[in-house]
C-alpha positions in Angstrom: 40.4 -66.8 -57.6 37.6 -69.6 -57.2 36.9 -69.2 -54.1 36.4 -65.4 -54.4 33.6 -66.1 -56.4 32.0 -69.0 -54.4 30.1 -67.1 -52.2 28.8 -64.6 -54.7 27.5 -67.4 -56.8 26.0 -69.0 -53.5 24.2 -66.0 -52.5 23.4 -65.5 -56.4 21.5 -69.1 -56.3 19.9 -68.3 -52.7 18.4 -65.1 -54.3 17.0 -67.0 -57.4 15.5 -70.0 -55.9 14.0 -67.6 -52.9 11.9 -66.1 -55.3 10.1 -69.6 -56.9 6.5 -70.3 -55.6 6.2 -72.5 -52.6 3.3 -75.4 -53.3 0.0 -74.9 -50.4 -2.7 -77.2 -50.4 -4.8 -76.9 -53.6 -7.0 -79.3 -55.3 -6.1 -78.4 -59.1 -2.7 -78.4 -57.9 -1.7 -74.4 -58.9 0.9 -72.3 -57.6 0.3 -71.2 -54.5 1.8 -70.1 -50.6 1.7 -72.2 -47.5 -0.9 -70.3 -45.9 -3.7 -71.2 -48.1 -6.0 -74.1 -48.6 -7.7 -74.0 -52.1 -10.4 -75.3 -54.0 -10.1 -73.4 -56.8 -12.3 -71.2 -59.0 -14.6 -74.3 -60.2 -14.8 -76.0 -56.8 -17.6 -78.3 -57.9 -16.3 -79.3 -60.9 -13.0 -80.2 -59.1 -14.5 -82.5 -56.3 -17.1 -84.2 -58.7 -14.1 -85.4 -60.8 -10.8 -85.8 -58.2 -12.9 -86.4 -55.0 -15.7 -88.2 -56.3 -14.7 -90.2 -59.0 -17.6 -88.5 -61.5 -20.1 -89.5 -59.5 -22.9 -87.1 -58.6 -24.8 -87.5 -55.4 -26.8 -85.9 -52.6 -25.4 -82.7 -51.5 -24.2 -84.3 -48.1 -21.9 -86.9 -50.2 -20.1 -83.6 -51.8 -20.0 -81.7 -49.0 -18.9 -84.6 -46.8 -15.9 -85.0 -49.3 -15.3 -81.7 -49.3 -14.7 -82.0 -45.2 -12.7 -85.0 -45.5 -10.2 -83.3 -48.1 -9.7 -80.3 -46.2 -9.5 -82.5 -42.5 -7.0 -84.3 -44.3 -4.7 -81.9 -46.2 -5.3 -78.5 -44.9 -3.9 -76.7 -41.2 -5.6 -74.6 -38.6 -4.7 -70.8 -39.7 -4.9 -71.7 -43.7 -7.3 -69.4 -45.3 -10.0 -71.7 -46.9 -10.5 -70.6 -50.7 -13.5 -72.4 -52.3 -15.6 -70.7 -55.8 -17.2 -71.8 -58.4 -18.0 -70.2 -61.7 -22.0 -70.5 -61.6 -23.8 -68.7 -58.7 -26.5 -71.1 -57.8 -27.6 -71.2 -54.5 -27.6 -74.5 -53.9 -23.7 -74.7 -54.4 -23.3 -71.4 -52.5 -25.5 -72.9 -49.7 -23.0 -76.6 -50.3 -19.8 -73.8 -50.2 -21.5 -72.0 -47.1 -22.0 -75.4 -45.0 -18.5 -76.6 -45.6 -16.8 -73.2 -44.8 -18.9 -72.9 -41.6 -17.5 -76.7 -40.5 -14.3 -75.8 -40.8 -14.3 -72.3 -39.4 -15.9 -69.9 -37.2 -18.9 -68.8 -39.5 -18.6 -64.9 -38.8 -15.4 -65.0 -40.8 -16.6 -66.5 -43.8 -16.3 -63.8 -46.8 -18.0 -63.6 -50.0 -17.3 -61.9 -53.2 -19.1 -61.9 -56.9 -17.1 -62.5 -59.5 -18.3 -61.5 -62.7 -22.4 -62.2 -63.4 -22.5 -65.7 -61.8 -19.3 -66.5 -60.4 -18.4 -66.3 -56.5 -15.7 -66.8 -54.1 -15.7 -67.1 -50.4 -12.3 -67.4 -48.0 -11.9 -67.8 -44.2 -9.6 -68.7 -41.7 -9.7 -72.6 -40.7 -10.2 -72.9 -37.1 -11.9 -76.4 -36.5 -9.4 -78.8 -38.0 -9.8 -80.9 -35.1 -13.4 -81.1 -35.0 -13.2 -82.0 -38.4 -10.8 -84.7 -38.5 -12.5 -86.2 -35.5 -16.0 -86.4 -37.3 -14.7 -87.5 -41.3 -11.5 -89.3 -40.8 -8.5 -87.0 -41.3 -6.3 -89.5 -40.5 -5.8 -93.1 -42.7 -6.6 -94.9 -39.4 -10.4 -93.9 -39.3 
């Protein structure tokens, strides 16, 4: 009588476990699929603090960090997810320089969110270019 009920318990556990999120690439570490590569909603925040020690800089030392993260943790055909809460252009132009390095700028999307937030996605294409210039690799 066991085994009679062996397989319908396997396929019982196959249907549970198929249905638990898979863990992408993201910075704050959140649920996510495979197919993304995220900053989050507070991008800024997040690289100041995990990618940066605290330490604030000129805007080529964040967005530099930025490249280096994504050169050595995201995939060609990712969608790149980067926002931030506060809609000051010189983030969105920091967000807009580091999307357009890592793929082709024409795809880049942007959305408001709410009075001052934004988000902006795109496909990765230049992964290579980007792990040749910052280092994707531990060797460099």
């Amino acid at each position: 009588m066991i085994r009679h009920h062996i397989p319908s318990a396997v396929a019982a556990i196959a249907i549970c476990t198929s249905s638990l999120p898979a863990y992408a690439v993201a910075l704050d570490a959140k649920a996510t699929d495979s197919s993304v590569c995220d900053f989050g909603s507070n991008a800024t925040d997040l690289v100041y603090r995990k990618l940066l020690n605290g330490v604030h800089g000129n805007p080529s030392v964040f967005t530099n960090a930025m490249r280096k993260w994504i050169s050595k943790n995201c995939a060609n055909g990712q969608t790149l997810l980067v926002g931030d809460d506060e809609n000051k252009s010189l983030k969105k132009d920091r967000m807009e320089e580091v999307a357009n390095s890592a793929c082709q700028a024409a795809d880049v999307k942007w959305q408001n969110i709410g009075e001052r937030g934004f988000r902006l996605r795109c496909t990765i294409t230049k992964l290579d270019e980007l792990k040749l210039k910052y280092g994707g690799d531990d060797s460099k």
